[in-house]
One Martini backbone bead per residue (centre of mass of N, CA, C, O) as a GRO file, in nm:
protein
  198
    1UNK     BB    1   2.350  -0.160   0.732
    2UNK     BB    2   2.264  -0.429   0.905
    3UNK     BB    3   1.979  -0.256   1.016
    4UNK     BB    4   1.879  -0.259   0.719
    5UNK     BB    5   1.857  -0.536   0.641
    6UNK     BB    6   1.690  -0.649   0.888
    7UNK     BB    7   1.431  -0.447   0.804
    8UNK     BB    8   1.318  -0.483   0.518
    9UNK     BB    9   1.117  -0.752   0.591
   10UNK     BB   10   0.947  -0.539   0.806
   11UNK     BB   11   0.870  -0.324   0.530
   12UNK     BB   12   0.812  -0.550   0.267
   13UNK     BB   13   0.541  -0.663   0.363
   14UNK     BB   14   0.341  -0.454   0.449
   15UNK     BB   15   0.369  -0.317   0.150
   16UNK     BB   16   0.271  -0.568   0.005
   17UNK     BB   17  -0.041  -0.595   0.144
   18UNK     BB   18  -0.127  -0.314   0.115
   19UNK     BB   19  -0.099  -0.290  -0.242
   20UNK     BB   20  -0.214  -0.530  -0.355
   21UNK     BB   21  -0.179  -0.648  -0.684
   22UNK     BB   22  -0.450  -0.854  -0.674
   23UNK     BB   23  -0.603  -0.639  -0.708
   24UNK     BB   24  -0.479  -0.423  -0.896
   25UNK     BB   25  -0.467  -0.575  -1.193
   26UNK     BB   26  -0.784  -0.606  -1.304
   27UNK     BB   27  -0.826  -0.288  -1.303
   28UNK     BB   28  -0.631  -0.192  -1.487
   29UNK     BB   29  -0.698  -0.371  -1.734
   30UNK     BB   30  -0.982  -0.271  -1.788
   31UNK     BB   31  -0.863   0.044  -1.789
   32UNK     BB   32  -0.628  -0.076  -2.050
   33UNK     BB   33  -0.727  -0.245  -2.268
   34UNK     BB   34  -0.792  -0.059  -2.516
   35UNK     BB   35  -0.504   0.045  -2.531
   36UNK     BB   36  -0.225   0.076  -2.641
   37UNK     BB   37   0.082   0.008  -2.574
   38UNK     BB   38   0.202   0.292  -2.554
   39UNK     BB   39  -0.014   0.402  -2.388
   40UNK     BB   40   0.044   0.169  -2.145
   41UNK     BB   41   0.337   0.273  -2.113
   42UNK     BB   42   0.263   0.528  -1.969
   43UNK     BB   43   0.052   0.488  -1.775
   44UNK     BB   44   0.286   0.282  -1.624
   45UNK     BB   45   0.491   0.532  -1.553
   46UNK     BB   46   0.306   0.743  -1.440
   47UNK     BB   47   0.227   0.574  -1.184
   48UNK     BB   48   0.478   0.503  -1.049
   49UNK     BB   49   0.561   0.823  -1.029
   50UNK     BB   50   0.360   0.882  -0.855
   51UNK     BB   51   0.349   0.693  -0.609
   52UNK     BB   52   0.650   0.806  -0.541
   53UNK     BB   53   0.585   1.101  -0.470
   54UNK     BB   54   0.365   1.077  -0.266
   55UNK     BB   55   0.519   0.904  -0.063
   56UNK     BB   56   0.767   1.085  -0.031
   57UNK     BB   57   0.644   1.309   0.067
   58UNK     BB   58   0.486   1.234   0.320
   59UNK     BB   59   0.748   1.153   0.463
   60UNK     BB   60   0.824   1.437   0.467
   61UNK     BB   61   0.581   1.581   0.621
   62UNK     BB   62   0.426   1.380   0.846
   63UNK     BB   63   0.562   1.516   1.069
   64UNK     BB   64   0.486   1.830   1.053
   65UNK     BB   65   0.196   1.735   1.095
   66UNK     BB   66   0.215   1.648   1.377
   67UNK     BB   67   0.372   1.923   1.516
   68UNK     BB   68   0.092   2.099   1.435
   69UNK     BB   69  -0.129   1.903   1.584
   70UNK     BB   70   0.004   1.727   1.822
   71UNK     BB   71   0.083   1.448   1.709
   72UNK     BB   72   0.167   1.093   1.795
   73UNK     BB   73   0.288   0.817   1.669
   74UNK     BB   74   0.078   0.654   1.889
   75UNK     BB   75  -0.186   0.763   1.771
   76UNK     BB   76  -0.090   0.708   1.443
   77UNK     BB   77  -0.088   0.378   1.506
   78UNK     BB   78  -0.378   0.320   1.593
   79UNK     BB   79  -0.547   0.497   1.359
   80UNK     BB   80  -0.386   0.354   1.143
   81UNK     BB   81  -0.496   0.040   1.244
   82UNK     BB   82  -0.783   0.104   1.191
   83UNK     BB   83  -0.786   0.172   0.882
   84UNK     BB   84  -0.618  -0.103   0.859
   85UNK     BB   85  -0.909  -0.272   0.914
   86UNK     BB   86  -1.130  -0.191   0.744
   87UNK     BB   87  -1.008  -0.241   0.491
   88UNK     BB   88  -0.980  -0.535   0.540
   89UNK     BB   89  -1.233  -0.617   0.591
   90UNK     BB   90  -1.385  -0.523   0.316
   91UNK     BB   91  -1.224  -0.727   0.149
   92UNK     BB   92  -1.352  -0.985   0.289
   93UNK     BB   93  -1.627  -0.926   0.210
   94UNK     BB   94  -1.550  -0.772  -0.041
   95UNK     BB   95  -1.469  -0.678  -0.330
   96UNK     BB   96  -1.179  -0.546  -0.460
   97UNK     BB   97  -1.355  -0.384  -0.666
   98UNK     BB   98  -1.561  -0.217  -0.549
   99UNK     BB   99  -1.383  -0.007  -0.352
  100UNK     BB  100  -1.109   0.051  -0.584
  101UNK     BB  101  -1.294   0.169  -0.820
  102UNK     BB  102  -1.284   0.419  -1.045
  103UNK     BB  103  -1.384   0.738  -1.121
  104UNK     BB  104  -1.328   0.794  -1.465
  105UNK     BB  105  -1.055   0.849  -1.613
  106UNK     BB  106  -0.784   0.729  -1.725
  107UNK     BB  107  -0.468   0.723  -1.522
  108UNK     BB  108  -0.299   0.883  -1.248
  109UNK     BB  109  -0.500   0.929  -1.044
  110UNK     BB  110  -0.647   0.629  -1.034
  111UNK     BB  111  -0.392   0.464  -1.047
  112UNK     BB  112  -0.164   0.527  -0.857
  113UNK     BB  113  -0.400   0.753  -0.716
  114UNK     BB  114  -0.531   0.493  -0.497
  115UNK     BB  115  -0.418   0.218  -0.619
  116UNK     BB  116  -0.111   0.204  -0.520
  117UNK     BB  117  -0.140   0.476  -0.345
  118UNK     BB  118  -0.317   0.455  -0.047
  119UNK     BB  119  -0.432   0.478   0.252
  120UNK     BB  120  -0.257   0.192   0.370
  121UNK     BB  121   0.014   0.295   0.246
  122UNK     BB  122   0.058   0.577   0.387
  123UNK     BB  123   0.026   0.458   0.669
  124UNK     BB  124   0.264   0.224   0.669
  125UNK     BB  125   0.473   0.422   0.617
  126UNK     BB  126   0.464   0.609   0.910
  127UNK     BB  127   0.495   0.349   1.069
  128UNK     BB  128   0.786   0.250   0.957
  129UNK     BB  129   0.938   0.522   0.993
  130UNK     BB  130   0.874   0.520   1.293
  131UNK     BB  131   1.029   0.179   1.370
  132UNK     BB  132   1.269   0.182   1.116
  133UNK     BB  133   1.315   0.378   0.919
  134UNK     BB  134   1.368   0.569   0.586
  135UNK     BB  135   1.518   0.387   0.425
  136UNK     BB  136   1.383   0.081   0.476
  137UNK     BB  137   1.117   0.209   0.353
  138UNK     BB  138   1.209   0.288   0.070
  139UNK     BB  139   1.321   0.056  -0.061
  140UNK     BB  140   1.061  -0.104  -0.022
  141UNK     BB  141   0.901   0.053  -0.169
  142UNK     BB  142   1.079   0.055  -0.465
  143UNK     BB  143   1.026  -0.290  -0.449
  144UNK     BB  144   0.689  -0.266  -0.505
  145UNK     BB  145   0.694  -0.112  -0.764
  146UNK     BB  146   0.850  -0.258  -0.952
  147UNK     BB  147   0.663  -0.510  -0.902
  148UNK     BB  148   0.445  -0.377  -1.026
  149UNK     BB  149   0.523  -0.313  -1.267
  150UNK     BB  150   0.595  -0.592  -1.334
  151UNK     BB  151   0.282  -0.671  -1.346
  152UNK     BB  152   0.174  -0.407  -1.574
  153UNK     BB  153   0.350  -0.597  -1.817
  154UNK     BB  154   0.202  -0.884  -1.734
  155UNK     BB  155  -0.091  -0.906  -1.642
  156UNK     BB  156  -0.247  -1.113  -1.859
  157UNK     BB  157  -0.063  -1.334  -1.756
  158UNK     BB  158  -0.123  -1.365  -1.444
  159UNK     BB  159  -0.404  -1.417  -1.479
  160UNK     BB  160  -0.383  -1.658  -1.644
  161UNK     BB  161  -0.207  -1.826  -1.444
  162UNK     BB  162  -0.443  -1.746  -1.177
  163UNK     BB  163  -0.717  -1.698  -1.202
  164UNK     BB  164  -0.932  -1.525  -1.069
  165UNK     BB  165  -0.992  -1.663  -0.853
  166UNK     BB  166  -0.661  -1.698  -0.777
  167UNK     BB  167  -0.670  -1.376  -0.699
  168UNK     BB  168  -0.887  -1.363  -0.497
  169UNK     BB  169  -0.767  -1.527  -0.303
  170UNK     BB  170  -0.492  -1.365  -0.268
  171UNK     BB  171  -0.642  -1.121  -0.169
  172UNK     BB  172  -0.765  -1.250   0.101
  173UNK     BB  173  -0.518  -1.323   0.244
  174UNK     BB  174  -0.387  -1.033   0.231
  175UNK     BB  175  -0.637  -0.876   0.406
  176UNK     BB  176  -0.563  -1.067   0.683
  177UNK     BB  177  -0.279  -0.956   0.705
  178UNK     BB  178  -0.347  -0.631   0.730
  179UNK     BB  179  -0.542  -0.706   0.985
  180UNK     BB  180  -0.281  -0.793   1.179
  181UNK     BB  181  -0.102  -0.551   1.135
  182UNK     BB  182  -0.289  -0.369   1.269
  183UNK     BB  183  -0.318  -0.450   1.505
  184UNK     BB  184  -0.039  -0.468   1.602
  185UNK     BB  185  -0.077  -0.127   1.589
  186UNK     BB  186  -0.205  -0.111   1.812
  187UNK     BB  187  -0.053  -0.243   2.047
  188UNK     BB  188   0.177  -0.075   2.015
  189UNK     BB  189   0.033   0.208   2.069
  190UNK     BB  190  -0.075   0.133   2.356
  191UNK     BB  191   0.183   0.045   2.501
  192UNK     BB  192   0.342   0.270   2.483
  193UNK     BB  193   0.079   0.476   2.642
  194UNK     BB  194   0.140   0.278   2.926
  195UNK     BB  195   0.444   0.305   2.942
  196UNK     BB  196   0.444   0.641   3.004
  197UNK     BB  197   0.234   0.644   3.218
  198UNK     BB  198   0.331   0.398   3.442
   0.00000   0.00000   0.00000
């Protein structure tokens, strides 16, 4: 128990800025302005069990496909932080409403997948699954949801609260950060497979 308390903080930190709720926000807003509050409430209960429920396979799967590719770990540490290098890159250059508004009708599968679990969120549970162990990175993926949803009962009131510019900005913040990340995750699977055979 003791070592899930002391993990939660190194797996709730990168699933926080891997989700980026203040890039998720704006687009939310945009694409369920005109809906009623019900109907606004249904879209945000089921995108929220979209994103869980995909995050959760993930994790069941995740393993059984690195053993029928024959891919390590460390492979997938190295792999998945290019993914979310290029990912944060993007962020920094680019308006993350350009990179990450979908295209077609509003629901769950724009809103869940890919706006609030997405590739750098996928990528970066399979590596905390894989650093940390499942209980402390479910536990924090379920703490990330919360506060999404809990961001998306109140999106309006965030957003007037820190305007978009200030909305802009935590984003930027956020993309810088999933970039250390990033390196991170190259660097431990760089030395992981130099320590294995030297």
């Amino acid at each position: 128990m003791e070592n899930i308390i002391k993990a939660l903080p190194n797996t709730f930190i990168p699933l926080f800025v891997a989700i980026d709720v203040f890039v998720v926000l704006p687009i939310f807003i945009s694409l369920t302005e005109e809906m009623s509050k019900p109907k606004r409430q249904t879209v945000i209960r089921e995108s929220i069990l979209t994103a869980l429920i995909v995050s959760l396979l993930f994790i069941a799967l995740g393993e059984a496909i690195f053993k029928i590719l024959g891919i390590t770990t460390d492979d997938f540490k190295i792999a998945g932080g290019l993914v979310l290098l290029i990912i944060a890159i993007l962020d920094l250059i680019k308006h993350g409403e350009e990179r990450r508004k979908p295209v077609g009708k509003t629901g769950v599968v724009p809103i869940g997948v890919p706006l609030i679990v997405g590739p750098a969120v996928l990528t970066t549970i399979l590596v905390l699954v894989d650093h940390y162990g499942i209980i402390p990175t479910v536990i924090s993926l379920m703490l990330n949801l919360f506060i999404v949803w809990i961001s998306f009962i109140n999106a309006q009131r965030i957003i007037n609260l820190f305007g978009k510019g200030g909305i802009a900005a935590i984003s930027k913040v956020m993309a810088l950060l999933l970039a250390s990340i990033a390196i991170m995750m190259i660097r431990i699977g760089i030395e992981n497979i130099l320590r294995r055979y030297i």
